[in-house]
Each structure stands twice: as C-alpha cells, then as structure tokens.
C-alpha positions in Angstrom: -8.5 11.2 5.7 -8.9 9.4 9.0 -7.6 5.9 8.7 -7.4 3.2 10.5 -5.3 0.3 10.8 -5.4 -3.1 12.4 -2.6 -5.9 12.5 -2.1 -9.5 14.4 1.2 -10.9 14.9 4.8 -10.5 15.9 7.0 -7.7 15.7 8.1 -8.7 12.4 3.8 -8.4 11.6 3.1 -5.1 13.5 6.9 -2.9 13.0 5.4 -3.1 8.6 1.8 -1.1 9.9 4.1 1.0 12.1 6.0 2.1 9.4 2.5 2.5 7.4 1.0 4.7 10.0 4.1 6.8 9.9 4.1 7.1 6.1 0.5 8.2 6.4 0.9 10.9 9.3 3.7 12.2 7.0 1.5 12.6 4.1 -1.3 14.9 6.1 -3.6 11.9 7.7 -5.0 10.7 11.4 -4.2 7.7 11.8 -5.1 5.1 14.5 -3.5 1.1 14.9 -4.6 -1.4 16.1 -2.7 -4.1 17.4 -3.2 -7.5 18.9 0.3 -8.7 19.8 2.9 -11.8 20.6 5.0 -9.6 22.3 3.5 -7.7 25.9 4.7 -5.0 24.3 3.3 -1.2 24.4 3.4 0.3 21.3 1.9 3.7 22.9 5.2 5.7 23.2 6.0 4.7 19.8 3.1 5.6 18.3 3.1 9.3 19.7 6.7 9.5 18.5 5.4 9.2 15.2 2.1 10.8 15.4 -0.7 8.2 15.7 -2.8 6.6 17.9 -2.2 3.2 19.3 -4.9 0.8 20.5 -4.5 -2.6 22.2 -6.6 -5.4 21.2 -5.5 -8.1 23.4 -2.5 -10.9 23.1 -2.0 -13.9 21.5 -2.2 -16.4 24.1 -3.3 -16.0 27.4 0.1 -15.5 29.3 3.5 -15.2 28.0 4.1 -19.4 29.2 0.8 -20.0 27.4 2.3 -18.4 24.3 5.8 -19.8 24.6 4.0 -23.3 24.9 2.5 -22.6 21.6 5.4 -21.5 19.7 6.8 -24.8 21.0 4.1 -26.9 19.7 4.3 -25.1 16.6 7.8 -25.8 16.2 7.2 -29.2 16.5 5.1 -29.2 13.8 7.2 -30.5 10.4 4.6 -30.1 8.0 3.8 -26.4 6.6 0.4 -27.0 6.1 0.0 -28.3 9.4 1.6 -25.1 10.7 -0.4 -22.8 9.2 -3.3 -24.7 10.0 -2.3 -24.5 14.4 -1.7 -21.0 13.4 -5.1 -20.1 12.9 -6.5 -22.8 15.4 -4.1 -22.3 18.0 -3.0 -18.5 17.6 -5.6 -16.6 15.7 -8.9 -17.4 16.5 -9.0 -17.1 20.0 -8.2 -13.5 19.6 -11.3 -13.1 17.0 -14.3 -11.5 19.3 -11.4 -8.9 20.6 -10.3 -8.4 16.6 -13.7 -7.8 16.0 -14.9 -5.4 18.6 -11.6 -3.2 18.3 -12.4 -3.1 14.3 -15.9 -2.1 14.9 -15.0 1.0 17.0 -11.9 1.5 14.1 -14.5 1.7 11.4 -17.1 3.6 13.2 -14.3 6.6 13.6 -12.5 6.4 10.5 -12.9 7.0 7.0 -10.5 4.3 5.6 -9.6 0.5 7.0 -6.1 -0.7 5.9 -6.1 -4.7 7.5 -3.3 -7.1 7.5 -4.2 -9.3 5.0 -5.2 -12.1 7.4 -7.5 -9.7 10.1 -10.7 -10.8 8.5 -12.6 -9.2 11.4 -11.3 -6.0 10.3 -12.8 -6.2 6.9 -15.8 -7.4 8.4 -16.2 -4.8 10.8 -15.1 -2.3 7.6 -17.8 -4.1 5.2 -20.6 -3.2 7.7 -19.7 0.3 8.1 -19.7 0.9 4.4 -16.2 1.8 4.7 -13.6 1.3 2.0 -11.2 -1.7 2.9 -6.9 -2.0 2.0 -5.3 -5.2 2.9 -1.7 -5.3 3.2 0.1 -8.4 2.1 3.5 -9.4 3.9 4.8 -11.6 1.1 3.6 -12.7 -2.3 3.2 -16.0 -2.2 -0.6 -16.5 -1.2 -1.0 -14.5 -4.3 -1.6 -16.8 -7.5 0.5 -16.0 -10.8 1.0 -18.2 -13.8 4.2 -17.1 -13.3 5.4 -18.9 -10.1 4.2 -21.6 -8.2 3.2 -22.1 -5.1 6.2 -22.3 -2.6 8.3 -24.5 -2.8 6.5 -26.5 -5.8 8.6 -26.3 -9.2 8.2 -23.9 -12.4 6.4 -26.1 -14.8 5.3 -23.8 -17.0 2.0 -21.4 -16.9 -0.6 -24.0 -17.1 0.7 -26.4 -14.7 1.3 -23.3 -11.9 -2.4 -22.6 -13.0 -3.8 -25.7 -11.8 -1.4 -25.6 -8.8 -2.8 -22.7 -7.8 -6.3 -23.7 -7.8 -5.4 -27.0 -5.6 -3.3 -24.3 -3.3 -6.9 -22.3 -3.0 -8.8 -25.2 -2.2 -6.6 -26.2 0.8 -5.7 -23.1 2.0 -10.0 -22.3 2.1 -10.0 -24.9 4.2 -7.8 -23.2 7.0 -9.5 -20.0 6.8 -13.2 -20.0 5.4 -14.2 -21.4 8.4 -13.5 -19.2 11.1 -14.2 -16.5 8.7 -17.8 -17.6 7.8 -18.2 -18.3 10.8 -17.9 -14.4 12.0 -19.6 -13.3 9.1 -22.6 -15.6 9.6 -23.2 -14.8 13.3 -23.1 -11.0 12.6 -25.4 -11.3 9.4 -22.9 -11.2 6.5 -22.9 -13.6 3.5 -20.5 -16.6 3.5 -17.3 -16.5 1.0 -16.0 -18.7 -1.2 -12.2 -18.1 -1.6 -9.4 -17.1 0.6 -8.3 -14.6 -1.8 -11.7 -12.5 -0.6 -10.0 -11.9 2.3 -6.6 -12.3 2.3 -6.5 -9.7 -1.1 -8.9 -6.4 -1.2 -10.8 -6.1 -4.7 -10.2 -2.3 -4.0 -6.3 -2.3 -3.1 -4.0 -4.8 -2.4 -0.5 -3.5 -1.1 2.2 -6.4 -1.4 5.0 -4.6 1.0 8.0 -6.2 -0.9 10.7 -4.5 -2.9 10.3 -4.7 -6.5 14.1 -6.4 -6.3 11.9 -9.7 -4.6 8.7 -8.7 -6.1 7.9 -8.1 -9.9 4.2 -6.8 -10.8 3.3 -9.9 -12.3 1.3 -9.1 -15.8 -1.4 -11.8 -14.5 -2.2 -9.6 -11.3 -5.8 -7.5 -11.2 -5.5 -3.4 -10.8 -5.6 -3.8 -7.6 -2.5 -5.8 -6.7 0.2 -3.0 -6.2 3.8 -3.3 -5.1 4.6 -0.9 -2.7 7.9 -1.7 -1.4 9.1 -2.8 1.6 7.7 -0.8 4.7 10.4 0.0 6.7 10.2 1.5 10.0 11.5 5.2 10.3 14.9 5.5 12.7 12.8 7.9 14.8 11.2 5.5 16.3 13.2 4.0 18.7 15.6 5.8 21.1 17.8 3.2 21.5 21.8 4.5 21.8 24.9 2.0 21.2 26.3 1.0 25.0 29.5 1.9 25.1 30.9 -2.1 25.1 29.4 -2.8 22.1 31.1 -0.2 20.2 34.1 -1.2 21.7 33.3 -4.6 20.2 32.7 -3.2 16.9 36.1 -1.1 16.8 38.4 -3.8 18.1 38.3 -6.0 15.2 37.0 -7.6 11.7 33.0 -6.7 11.2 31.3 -9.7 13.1 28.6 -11.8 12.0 24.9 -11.3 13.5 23.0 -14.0 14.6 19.6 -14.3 16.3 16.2 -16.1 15.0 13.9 -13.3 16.0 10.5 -14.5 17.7 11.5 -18.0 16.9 13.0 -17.8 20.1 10.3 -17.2 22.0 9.6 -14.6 24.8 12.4 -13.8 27.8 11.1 -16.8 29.8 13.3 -19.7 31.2 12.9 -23.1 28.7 14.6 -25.7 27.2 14.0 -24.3 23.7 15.9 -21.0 24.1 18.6 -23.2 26.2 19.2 -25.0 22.6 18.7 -21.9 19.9 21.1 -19.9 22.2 24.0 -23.4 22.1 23.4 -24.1 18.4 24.1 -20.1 17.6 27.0 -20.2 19.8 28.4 -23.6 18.7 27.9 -22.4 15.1 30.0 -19.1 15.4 33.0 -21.0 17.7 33.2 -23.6 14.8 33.1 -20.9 11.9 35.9 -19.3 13.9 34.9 -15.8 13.2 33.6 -12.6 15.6 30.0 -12.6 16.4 27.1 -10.5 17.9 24.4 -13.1 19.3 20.9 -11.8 20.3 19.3 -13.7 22.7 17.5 -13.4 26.1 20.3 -13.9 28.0 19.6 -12.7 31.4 17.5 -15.9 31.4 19.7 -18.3 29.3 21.1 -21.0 31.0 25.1 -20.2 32.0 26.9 -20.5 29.1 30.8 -20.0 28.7 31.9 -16.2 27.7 33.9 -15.4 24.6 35.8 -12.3 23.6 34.8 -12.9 20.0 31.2 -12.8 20.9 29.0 -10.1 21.5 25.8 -11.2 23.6 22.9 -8.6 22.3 19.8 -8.7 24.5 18.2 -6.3 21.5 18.9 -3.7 19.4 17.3 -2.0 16.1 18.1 -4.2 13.2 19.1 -1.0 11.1 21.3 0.1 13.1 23.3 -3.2 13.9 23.4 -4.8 10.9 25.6 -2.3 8.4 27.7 -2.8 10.6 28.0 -6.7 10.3 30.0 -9.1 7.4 26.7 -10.9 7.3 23.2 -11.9 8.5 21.8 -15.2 10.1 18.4 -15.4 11.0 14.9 -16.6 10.1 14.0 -15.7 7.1 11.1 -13.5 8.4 9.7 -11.0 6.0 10.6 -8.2 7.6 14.5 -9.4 8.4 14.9 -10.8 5.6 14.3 -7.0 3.6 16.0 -5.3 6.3 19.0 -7.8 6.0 19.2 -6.1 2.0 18.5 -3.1 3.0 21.4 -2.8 4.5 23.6 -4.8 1.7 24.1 -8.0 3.5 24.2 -11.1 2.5 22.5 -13.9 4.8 22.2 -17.0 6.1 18.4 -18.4 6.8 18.0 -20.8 9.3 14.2 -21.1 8.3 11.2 -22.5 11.5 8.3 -22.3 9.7 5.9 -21.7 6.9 7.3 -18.7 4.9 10.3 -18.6 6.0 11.3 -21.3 3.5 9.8 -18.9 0.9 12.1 -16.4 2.1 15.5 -18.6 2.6 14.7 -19.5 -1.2 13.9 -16.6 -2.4 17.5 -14.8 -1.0 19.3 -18.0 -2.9 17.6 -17.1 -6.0 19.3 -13.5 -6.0 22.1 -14.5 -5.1 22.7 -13.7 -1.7 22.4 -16.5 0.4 23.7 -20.3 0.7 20.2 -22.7 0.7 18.2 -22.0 3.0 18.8 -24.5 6.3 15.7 -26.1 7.8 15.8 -25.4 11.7 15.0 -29.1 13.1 17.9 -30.4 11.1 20.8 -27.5 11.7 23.3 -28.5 13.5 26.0 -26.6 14.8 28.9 -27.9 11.9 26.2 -26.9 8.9 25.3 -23.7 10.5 29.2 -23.0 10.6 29.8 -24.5 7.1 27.0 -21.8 5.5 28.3 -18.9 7.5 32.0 -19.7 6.3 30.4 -19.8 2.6 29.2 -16.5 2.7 31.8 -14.8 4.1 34.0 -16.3 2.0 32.0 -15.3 -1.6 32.4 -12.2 -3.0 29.6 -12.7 -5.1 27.2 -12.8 -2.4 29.0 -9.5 -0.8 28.9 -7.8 -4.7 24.9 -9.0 -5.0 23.6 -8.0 -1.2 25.7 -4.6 -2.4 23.4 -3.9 -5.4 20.1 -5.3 -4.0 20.9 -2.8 -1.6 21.4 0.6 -3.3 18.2 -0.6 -5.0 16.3 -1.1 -1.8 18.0 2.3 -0.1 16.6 4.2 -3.4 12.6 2.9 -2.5 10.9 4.4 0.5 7.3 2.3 0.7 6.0 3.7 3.0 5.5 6.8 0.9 4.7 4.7 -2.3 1.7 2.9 -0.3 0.3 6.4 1.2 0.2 7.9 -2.6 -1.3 4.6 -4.0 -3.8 4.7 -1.3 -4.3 8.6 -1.8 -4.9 7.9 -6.0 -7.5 4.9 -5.0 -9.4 6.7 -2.9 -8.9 10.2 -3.1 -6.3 13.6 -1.5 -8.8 14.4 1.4 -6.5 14.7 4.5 -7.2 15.5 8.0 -5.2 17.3 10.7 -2.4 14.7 12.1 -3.2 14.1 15.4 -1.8 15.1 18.2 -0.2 13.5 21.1 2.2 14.1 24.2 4.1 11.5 25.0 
C-alpha cells in the first residue's frame, strides 16, 4: 500500500510516526510523513535513511521567539485544562489551513491515512477522498474505560468513572469541536458531536503504549488496539559518542541524566532556560552524585563547571540512558517508555498536561518517587527524589523487569501487521531515495 502519515508536535510527537513510517517501509510499503513541527528541524535526511518521504507542513509559531514566548505562557498556565485549552488556541490552530492543504495532497496520493490522533484536518482531508483513516494515540488517557478514571481523578468504582467520563467528554468537546467543525463546515462536511470522532478512528485506533502501561481494557471497541510503544530504530541517527563523554562515563559510578526535553524551549537566550538549567544543576550538586545535564548550553548563562557533571547539548536517548543509574525528565510519552526501555528507574519533574499522567503512572509500577510538579520543584526536593531512587533497589529490580518486557515488544511491527489485517496485505515498492 501507499500510506500516508501526518503528525503536529514536538519531537517527542513526530520521533513515534518516524518510527511508524520505518515499521511500514520494513514491511513492503511507500510511505510519506507529514510533519508540522516545534522544532526547525529537517526531518528529510532522516526520512531517506529510513526509506520514506518527508514533507513539511509548516511550524508551530511564527519564529523560534514567537514559539519560545508561547511555551512560556503555557508554562505559566497552572491549570491542565487551561493548558490544553492555549494548546489548541495558541499552538494548533494557527497551523490548520497548512494541516489541511498538506493532508489533501497526502490523501490524493495515497491509499491509507494514519493521523496523530489530534490532526483532524488529516481525517478531514482523508474523509473527502474516500480514503480509509488510522489515528494513532500517544497515551490512553483521552480514551474512556470504566476501568480508570480520568487523570488524576480517583478509582471509584465502574459507575462513578462512567459518569466521569461523560463530564471529561463534555469539556474536552469544548476545546476541540470547535475548530474542528469549523473546518469541516467551511469545506462542506457535517458537524460532530464528540471528541472521540476524532481523536479515535472507528476503523483503527493504535494506542502506542506498552502493554506493561497499557492493558486492552475489556470495555474498549474492536478498534482500540495496543500496539506498543513506537520506538525509533538506531539507524536513524548517526550521532557517535565524543570522545569526553566516554571518558566521563569510564571514570566513575554510572551518572544520573537529567534534562526536561522541549520544556526547555528552543536554543535561544531567556530567563526560562537560565532557571531549568540552575534548578538541574543545583539539584545534582545537592544529591551529591555524577551527572550528565542536557541543556542548550552554548546559550546558557555562565554557569560554574563541575567535574561530576557532564553538560550534553543532545544526544539519542537510547544510547545515553543504559548507560545512566537513573532518569529525570518530563514525563513525556515518549521519554518516559524510552526511560523503561532501557530499565531505568526515573524521576518526573512533570510541566504540563499529561505529563502528570505519566509521572503517576511510573509510581504506580513502581519505578518512580511521586511525580514533582515543575512550578513548585526546588532544588532540595529535586535532590531528595533523585537520592530516593538511587538509593531503592526496588525501583532498580522493577525498571529491570519492565524493561526485558518492553525490549521483548517491537511496535512498530505490531502496528504495521494490525494495520495490514484491518485493511488488507497489498504492498507497494518502498520508495526510493538518495540522500
């Protein structure tokens, strides 16, 4: 088959349909991605590394200050709900009439449309075509079950997570029927009525989460499916080890990694980074153990060196972190898996919205201290949870299992045979590029 893919986001929203794309060239199809991106990154190289096609749909925000002013304003947002809602207001919309023309020539050429589960011009765009539609779900917990609640409400049995569920749908359809319908309208498409319309294909849902954080809940439709997580393939970087940081790594105990991802921002000069970079550093100096800290620093403010610290610029998360004690970061989806993936316990030092989710779910399996909420970490509590988990062997022992279990899963091969059961074994010839 020819299929086509489109995502929105950050890394930790585009490296998942990386990985997806991969898993599909592997298994005998053309594949195309879209991507509209936080990063003013080009994901062209990778792409023909891997064997697919990579299209640009735009940024979020108009300039890399524009967007680090809005990941400001978003941090200073406390409430979740109010997050999510700037998310779409502030971050998503904007980008819409680009979404939607790059998934109207993605339709037109391809046989298939696999969407992150938020791209509604994407199913849209697939809708008119007469083109079957996949959506690809980050993380569960948009996903209503009798058996879980929304995050981070309490188990109160199936009935009351029932009706918790249908108050979650009625605000959440408030945050994204409208720009949706709105799209639909103005191109002649009928109006929805639920979030779920979008956000979850009637056709195939993939919810790229291990099984180990996921179950297949017994409530879920047919088309809910578990792939696993969707990892991307070692192939697709070149990056090599400098030569200091192995030296780091040989000259004593395995450090700890730090670094909040995106939450950081882009490489630019600002107070915010100034204050993540102090509160990292200040954490690991009071902890009193070895360190590798990622940051932007050829634009940090001068900050004192330390033999005991590593200062990363970046690196491939599966190739730094087996070789760490432990993990502190976000809680993103995509860390967070990784962070298992390679049998490490963690610390999450959790910015927005799912993140919590995240942070929560890791305490739940036993592999992380409570989950720290960014706006109140301080330097001694960041310190205090890292000395916690290096000092339990029963995190070490559970990130160890949840490991072996995530090394033995390969999802993006799971989601390219669940898609190739749904909707039949036709392939096309991979295509080919030169990088």
């Amino acid at each position: 088959m020819k299929i086509g893919i489109q995502t929105w986001g950050s890394t930790g929203d585009i490296n998942p349909f990386i990985a997806l794309a991969a898993g599909l060239v592997k298994a005998g199809h053309a594949v195309t991605l879209v991507i509209t991106g936080a990063e003013r990154r080009d994901y062209a190289e990778t792409g023909a590394r891997l064997g697919f096609r990579v299209v640009q749909a735009g940024h979020i925000g108009e300039s890399e200050q524009a967007l680090n002013d809005i990941g400001r304003r978003l941090f200073a947002i406390g409430n979740p709900v109010a997050q999510l809602r700037f998310i779409f207001e502030q971050m998503f919309d904007p980008g819409v009439a680009a979404m939607y023309a790059a998934a109207q020539t993605l339709s037109a050429d391809h046989d298939l449309i696999v969407g992150h589960f938020i791209v509604h011009p994407a199913q849209l765009a697939a809708e008119q075509a007469g083109k079957p539609y996949v959506t690809v779900a980050l993380n569960q917990g948009g996903i209503p079950t009798r058996y879980v609640p929304p995050s981070p409400l309490p188990n109160l049995g199936h009935w009351c997570n029932g009706m918790l569920w249908k108050l979650a749908e009625k605000m959440i359809n408030g945050m994204v029927l409208p720009s949706a319908n709105s799209l639909r309208i103005a191109h002649g498409s009928h109006p929805l009525t639920s979030y779920r319309q979008i956000w979850e294909s009637a056709a195939c849902n993939l919810i790229a989460v291990s099984p180990v954080l996921c179950p297949q809940y017994p409530d879920w439709g047919e088309n809910q499916r578990v792939c696993g997580f969707l990892n991307v393939p070692e192939e697709a970087s070149d990056w090599r080890m400098p030569d200091d940081l192995a030296r780091f790594l040989q000259n004593g105990e395995a450090p700890v990694y730090i670094g909040f991802g995106s939450m950081i921002g882009l490489a630019l000069p600002n107070a915010d980074l100034d204050d993540a970079t102090r509160l990292m550093l200040g954490a690991v100096k009071l902890a009193g153990c070895r360190a590798i800290v990622q940051s932007h620093w050829d634009v940090v403010n001068t900050m004192p060196e330390d033999a005991q610290i590593y200062r990363l610029s970046s690196a491939p998360h599966t190739q730094i972190f087996p070789l760490c004690a432990a993990i502190v970061h976000h809680g993103g989806a995509g860390t967070t898996q990784t962070a298992l993936r390679c049998a490490r316990p963690s610390v999450v030092v959790a910015h927005i919205t799912d993140q919590f989710f995240w942070g929560d779910t890791l305490r739940k399996l036993g592999v992380a201290p409570a989950v720290l909420n960014r706006r109140k970490t301080t330097p001694a509590k960041l310190a205090a949870a890292i000395r916690a988990v290096l000092a339990s062997p029963a995190m070490r022992f559970a990130a160890e299992e949840a490991g072996r279990k995530l090394q033995a899963e390969n999802g993006a091969a799971a989601a390219a045979r669940i898609i190739e059961t749904r909707f039949g074994h036709q392939r096309s010839q991979p295509l080919r590029f030169i990088p």
